[in-house]
C-alpha positions as CSV (number, residue, x, y, z in Angstrom):
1,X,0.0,0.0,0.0
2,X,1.5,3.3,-1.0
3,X,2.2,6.2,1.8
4,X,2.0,10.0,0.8
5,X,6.1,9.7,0.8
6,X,5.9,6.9,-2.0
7,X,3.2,9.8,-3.8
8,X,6.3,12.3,-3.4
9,X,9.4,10.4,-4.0
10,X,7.2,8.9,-8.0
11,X,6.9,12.8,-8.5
12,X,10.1,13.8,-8.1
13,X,11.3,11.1,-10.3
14,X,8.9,12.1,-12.8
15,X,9.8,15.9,-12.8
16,X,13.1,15.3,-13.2
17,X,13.4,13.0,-16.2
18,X,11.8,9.7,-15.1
19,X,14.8,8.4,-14.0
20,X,17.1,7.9,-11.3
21,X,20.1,5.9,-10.3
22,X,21.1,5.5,-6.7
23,X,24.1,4.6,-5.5
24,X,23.6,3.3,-2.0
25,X,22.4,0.1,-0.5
26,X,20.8,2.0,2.0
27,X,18.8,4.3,-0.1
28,X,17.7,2.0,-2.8
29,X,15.3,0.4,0.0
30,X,12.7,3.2,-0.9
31,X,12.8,2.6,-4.4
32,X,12.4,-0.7,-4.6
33,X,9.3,-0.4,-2.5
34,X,8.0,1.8,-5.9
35,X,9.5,-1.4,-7.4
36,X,6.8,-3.4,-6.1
37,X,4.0,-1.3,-6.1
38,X,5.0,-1.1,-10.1
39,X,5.7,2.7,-10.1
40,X,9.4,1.8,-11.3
41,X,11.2,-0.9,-13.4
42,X,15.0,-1.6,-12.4
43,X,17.4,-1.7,-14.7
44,X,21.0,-3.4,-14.6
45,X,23.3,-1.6,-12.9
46,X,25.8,0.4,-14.3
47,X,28.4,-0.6,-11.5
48,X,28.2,-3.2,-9.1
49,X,26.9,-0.7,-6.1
50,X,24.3,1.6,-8.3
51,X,20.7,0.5,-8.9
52,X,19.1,2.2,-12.3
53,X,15.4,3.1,-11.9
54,X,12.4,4.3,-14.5
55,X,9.2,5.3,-14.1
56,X,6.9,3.0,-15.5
57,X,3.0,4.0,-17.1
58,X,1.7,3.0,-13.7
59,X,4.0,5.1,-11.9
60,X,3.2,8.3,-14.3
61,X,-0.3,7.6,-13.6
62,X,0.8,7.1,-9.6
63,X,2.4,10.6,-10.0
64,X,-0.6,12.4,-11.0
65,X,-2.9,11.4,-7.8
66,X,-1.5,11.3,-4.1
């Protein structure tokens, strides 16, 4: 179940590109709950520590409510 800081976080990914690579363990956690809601696809990493993420159509459509 999304919280209004899931509604946030898909925005800010959306206004800035729809993309967003992370770099630590640490902070991936709350994207990869986006991952499982279906806002955000991950890609293979560039290097071994980063985590690549895009918005999917359901996380554009996410991005609009909250």
């Amino acid at each position: 179940m999304a919280v209004p800081d899931d509604f946030r976080l898909i925005r800010e990914i959306r206004d800035a590109g729809g993309r967003k690579q992370v770099f630590s363990p640490r902070e991936q956690r709350k994207y990869e709950d986006l991952v499982v809601l279906g806002w955000l696809k991950r890609s293979p990493p560039l290097e071994t520590k980063s985590a690549f993420y895009q918005i999917t159509d359901r996380g554009r459509s996410a991005a609009t409510r909250g």
